[in-house]
N, C-alpha and C positions, 0 to 999 in steps of 0.2 A: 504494500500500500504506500502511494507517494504522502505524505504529510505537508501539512503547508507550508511555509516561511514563517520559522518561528523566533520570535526576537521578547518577546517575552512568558511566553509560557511555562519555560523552563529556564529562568530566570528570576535575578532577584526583583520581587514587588514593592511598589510603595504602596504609601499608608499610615496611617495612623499604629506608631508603637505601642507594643503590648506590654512591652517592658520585660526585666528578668524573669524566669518561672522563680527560683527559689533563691534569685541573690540578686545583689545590685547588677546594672550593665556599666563600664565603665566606658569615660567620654562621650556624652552627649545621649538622645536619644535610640535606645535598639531598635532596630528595624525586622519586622518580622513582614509573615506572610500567611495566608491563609491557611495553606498547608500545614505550615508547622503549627498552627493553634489548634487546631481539628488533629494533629499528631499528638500532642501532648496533654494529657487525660491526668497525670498526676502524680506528684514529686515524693522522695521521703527524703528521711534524715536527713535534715536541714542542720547544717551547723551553725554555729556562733558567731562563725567567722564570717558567715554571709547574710544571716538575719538583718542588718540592717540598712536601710534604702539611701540611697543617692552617693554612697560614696564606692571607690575602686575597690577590686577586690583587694583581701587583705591576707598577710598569713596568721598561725596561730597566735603571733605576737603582737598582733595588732598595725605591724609594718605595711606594706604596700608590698605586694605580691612578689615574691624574691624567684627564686630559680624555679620553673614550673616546666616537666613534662610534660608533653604531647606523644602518645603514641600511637601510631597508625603503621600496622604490621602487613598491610599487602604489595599493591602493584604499586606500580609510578602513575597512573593514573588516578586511583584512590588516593594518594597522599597529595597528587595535586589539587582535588576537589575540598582538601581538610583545609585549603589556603586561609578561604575569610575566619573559618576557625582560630588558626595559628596565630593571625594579626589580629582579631579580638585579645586573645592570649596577650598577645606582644605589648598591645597599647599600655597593658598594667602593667606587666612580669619587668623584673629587672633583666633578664635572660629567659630565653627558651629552647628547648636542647629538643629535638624530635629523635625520636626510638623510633628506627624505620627498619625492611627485612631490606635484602639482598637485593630485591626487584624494585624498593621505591626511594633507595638510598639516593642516586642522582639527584629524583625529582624532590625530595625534599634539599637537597641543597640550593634548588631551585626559587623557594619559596620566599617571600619578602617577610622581615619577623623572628627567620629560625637563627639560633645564633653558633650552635654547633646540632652534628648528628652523629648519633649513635647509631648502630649498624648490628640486629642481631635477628637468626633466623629463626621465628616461630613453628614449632611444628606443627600445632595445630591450623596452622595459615596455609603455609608452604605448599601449592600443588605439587611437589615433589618434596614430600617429608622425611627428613631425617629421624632415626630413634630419637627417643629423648634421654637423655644422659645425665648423670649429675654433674660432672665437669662441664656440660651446656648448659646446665641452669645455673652454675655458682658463679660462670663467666659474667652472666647477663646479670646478681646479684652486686658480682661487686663493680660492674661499670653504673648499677643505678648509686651505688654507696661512696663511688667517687664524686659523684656530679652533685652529690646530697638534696635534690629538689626539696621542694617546700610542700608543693603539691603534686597531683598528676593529671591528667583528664586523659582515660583512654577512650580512643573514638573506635566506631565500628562499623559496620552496615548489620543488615536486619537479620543475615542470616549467620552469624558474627557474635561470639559470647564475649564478653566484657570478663567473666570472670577468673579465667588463666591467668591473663597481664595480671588481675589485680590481686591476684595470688603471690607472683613471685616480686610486684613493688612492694607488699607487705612486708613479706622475708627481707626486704632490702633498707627497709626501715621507711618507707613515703608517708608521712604523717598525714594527708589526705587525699583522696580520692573520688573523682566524678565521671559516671560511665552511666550508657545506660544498661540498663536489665534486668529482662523479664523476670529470670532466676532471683529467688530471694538468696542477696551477697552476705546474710551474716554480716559479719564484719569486714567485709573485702575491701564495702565503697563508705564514705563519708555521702557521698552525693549518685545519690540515684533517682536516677531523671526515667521515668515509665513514659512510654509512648505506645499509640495506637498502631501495630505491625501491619495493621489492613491499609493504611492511609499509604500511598505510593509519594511519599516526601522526598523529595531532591535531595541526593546527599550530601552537598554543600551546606543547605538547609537543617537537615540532622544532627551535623556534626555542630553547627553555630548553636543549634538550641543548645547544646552539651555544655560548649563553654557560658552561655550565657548563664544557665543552669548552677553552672561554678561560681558568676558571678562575674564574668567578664561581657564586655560587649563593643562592639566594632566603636575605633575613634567617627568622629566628625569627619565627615567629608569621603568617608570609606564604603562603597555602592555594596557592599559584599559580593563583587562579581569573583570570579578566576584571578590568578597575576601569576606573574613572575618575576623576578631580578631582573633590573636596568639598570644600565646598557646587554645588549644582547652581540655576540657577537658576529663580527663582520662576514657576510657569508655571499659576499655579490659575485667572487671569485666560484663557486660552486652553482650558483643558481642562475646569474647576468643577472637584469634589470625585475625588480619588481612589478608583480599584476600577471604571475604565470597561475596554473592548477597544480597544487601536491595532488598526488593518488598517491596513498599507502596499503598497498595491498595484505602486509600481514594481520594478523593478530594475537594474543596473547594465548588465544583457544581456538581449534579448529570450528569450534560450532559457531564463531563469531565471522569468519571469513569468506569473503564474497568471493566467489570464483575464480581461479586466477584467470582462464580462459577468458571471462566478464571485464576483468582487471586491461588485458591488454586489449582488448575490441574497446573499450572506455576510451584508453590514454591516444587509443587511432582516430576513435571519433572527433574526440577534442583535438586533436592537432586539425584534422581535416576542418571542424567549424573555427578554427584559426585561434586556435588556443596556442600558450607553451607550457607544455606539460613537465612538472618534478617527481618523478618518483621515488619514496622514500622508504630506509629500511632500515631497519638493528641490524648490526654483526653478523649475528645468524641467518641473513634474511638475504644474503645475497644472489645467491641461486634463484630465488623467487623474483627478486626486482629486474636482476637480469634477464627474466624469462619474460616478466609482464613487458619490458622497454623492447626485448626482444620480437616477442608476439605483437606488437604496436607496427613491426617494420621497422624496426631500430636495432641498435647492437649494443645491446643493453652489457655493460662492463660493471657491473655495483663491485662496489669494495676496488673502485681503478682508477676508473677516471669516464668522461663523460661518453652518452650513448653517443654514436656518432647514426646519422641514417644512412638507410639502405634501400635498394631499389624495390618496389613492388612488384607484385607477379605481372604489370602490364610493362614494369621498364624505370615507370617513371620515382625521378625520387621526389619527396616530400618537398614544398617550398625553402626551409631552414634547416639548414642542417643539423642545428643543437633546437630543435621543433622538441626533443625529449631529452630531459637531462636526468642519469640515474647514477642517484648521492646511497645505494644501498650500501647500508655499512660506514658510510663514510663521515659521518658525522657524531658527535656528542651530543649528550641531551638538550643541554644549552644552544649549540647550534642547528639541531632539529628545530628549536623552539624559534629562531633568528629565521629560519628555511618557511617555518610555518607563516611568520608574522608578515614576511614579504609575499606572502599567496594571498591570491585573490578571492580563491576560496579552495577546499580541501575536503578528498574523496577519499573517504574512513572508513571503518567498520567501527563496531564499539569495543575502543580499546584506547590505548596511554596517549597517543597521539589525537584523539580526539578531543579531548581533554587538555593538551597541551595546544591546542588550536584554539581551543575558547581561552586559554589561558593568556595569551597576546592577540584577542579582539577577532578572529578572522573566520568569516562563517564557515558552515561543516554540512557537505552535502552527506550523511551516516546512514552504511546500510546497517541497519541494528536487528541483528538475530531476538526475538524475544524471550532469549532462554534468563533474562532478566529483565526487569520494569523498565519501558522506557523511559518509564517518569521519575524514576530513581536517578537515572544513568545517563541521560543525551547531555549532549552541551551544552552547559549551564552557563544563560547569559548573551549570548551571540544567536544572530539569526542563525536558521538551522534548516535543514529539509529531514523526514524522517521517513527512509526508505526500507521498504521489507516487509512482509505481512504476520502482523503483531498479534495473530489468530493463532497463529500456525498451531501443530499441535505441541510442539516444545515448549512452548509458551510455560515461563515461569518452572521450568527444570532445572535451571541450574547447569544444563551438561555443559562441558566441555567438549564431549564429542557429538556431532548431532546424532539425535537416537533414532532421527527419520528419513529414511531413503531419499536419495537426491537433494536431500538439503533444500527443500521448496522454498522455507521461509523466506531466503537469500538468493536463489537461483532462478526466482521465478523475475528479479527486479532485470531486465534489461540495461544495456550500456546504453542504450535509447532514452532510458526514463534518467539515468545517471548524468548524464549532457544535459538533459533539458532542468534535471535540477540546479547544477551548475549555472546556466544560462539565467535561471532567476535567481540565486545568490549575488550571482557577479556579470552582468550583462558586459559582452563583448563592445569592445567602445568605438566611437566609427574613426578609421583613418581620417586624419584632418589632411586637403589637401596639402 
């Protein structure tokens, strides 16, 4: 199903502020949103340290919020959407150190707010889980016992326990704690925030009610959109001139990725309606970029240097010769993120990259498998098309691998419909004589 041009649906709303659930919000008015009030049905163990209104948060000594935890244990993606979180966090905390796994370490160094990151892998997270060890958990023990935070807020998604993390900050000595969860914490959480699972809440959204719930809340002048760290670096040498198309063909799970056959009949179309097309890719991902830039009619080289063109089955070659430039492998998160900002607009699936595209402003034509909520997951904040039939029968499964032959939900979208969404994100602009 094609979806409309969405610029704020799945985006931050105004409105009239609701204010903290269970603690002050610091600097200025919180900005909430419909969703998150119809999510939030009802707070417990309220501390001391947050009972009272209008002022920042504070820690147990009555100081102004000292070293405070953030941890968000999945993808780069997820930790990118914790962003207005983390800067809620920031505007009080004296420092804020993110507890990130393997997968979202970059992107949290990405984030504006964070001021170191820690780096450790969850097993219960990890789609590729290690045992659990004692020597793996007294690791993650004593790097929380050096940092000594004040506080913690573990964030999560829905299908996502709060209560592991808040196990071993305990053992580590975190004298507070705010997380949501269903599970009753004992003693795990100081601050537990209950929310409605049925409500399909943005997870930018989520994560913000958390910290506010602690008692933080976004400064003055702070839209709670996506961000990143500026300056981005320089990437005109890899891409030419700005106003081309990314296509990102991979994704993090098979069940999320559109076809790559789709992928390169796309990046042909678009050059043929006189586009310049970027194809981009992680490390691993080379063989596949090379094949989509390849299957374009190009000579897709990822991890080399630029696709150069090549003749079609009639002879003729393509008007430009760099008509497809394929950066597979070649790039750092940070200049992924430089690669994205200068696109005009950008052909995803739902994965890190889509997410790093709303993160510097730049619409997201996404074909989105629905083996999770759209309304959880699209790009938050930035006009958007949302492409894929959200019926399907995987719908809300969770897999990683699609569990249904041929993969309809994604293969039924044509390179046809993929162009045309492009073309209302970013209209081709007319040569000036």
């Amino acid at each position: 199903m094609t979806g409309p041009v969405n610029g704020t649906a799945n985006g931050p709303a105004s409105g009239p502020a609701s204010g903290p659930v269970n603690g002050p919000a610091s600097g200025g008015a919180a900005r909430s949103t419909p969703a998150v009030t119809r999510a939030v049905t009802a707070v417990t163990a309220v501390t001391a340290a947050t009972a009272a209104t209008g002022a920042p948060a504070r820690a147990f000594n009555g100081a102004p919020a000292g070293t405070v935890l953030v941890v968000r244990l999945d993808n780069a993606g997820d930790v990118l959407l914790a962003g207005p979180a983390v800067r809620a966090v920031a505007a009080s905390a004296r420092r804020v150190v993110l507890l990130a796994g393997p997968n979202g370490r970059a992107a949290a160094g990405l984030l504006p707010g964070v001021d170191r990151v820690l780096e450790w892998r969850a097993p219960w997270i990890d789609p590729d889980p290690q045992p659990v060890t004692g020597p793996h958990v007294i690791r993650l023990i004593r790097l929380i016992r050096e940092i000594a935070p004040d506080q913690a807020l573990i964030l999560t998604s829905f299908h996502q326990s709060s209560l592991p993390p808040a196990l071993l900050l305990r053992l580590a000595g975190v004298p507070r704690i705010a997380a949501i969860s269903e599970d009753y914490p004992g003693s795990l959480l100081d601050v537990r925030h209950i929310v409605d699972e049925t409500a399909d809440v943005p997870e930018p959204e989520r994560m913000l009610a958390v910290a506010r719930a602690a008692g933080f809340g976004l400064p003055p002048g702070d839209d709670g959109r996506l961000a990143v760290r500026r300056p981005l670096p320089s990437v005109a040498h890899l891409t030419g001139p700005p106003g081309y198309v990314v296509v990102h063909p991979g994704a993090s799970a098979p069940a999320r990725a559109w076809p790559e056959g789709h992928c390169a009949e796309a990046v042909r179309e678009l050059v043929r309606a006189g586009r310049r097309v970027v194809v981009t890719g992680g490390p691993g991902e080379c063989e596949l970029t090379r094949r989509v830039a390849g299957g374009a009619g190009y000579a897709g080289t990822g991890c080399s240097d630029v696709a150069e063109a090549v003749p079609e089955a009639g002879g003729a070659v393509p008007d430009t010769a760099e008509a497809v430039r394929d950066l597979g492998g070649r790039t750092s998160l940070a200049e992924l993120a430089a690669v994205l900002a200068g696109a005009s607009a950008v052909v995803v699936a739902n994965t890190g990259p889509a997410h790093l595209a709303a993160a510097v402003g730049t619409p997201v034509a996404i074909l989105f498998a629905p083996v999770v909520p759209a309304a959880r997951w699209a790009p938050y904040g930035v006009p958007s098309v949302l492409l894929g039939d959200q019926g399907a029968p995987c719908a809300g499964s969770r897999a990683r691998i699609c569990p249904v032959p041929g993969h309809p939900c994604l293969s039924s979208v044509s390179p046809a419909r993929v162009v045309e969404a492009v073309g209302r994100l970013a209209p081709v602009k007319e040569a000036v004589p």
